[in-house]
N, C-alpha and C positions, 0 to 999 in steps of 0.2 A: 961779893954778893952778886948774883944774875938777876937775870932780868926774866920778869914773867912774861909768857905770851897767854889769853885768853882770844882761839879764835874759831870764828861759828863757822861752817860748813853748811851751806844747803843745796844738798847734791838734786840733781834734774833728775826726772824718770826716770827712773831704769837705769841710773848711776849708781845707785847706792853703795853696790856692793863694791864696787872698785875704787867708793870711796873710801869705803872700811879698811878698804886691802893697800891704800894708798896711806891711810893715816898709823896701821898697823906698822910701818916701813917706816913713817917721815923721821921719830926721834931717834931710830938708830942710823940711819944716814948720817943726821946732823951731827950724832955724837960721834962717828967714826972721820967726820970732816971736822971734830974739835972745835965747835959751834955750839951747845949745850952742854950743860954739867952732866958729870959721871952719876951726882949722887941723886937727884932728880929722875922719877919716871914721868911720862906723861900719864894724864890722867885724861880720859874719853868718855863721853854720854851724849846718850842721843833725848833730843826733849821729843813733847808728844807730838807737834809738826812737822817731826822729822828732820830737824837743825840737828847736825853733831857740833858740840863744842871738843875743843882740845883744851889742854892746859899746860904748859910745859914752862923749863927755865934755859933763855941761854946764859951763855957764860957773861956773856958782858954787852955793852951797848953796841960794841966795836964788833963780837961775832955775831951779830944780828944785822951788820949794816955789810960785814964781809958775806955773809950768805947770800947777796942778791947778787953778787960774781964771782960764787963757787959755782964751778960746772957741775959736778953730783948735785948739790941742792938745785940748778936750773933746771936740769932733767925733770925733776920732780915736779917741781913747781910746776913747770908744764903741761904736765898730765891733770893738773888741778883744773883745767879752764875746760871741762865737762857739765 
């Protein structure tokens, strides 16, 4: 059984869209780095203050604590601090 992530985005002005474009990308990276389930999609919504939430499952506790020193997921992550 994986583990769920629930997590809010509140992209700055005039970020939005790249954050769309970032979260559009983030659970196929993860699954091509074998860090989330196959059978799991993400699930995305944006509330009316304009938070997007994510929802996704990783595989386990251990590829959630390995993603913070995958280099493909650091990339990423990266671009998240807009």
């Amino acid at each position: 059984m994986g583990v769920y992530a629930i997590v809010a985005y509140k992209p700055r002005e005039g970020k939005e869209d790249k954050l769309i474009q970032l979260i559009k990308d983030h659970v196929p990276i993860l699954r091509a780095e074998g860090l989330v389930t196959e059978s799991a999609s993400s699930i995305a919504m944006r509330s009316k203050d304009g938070t997007i939430i994510e929802i996704f499952e990783w595989k386990s506790e251990d590829a959630l604590q390995q993603a913070h020193s995958n280099k493909a997921v650091g990339k990423m992550w990266i671009v998240c601090r807009f």
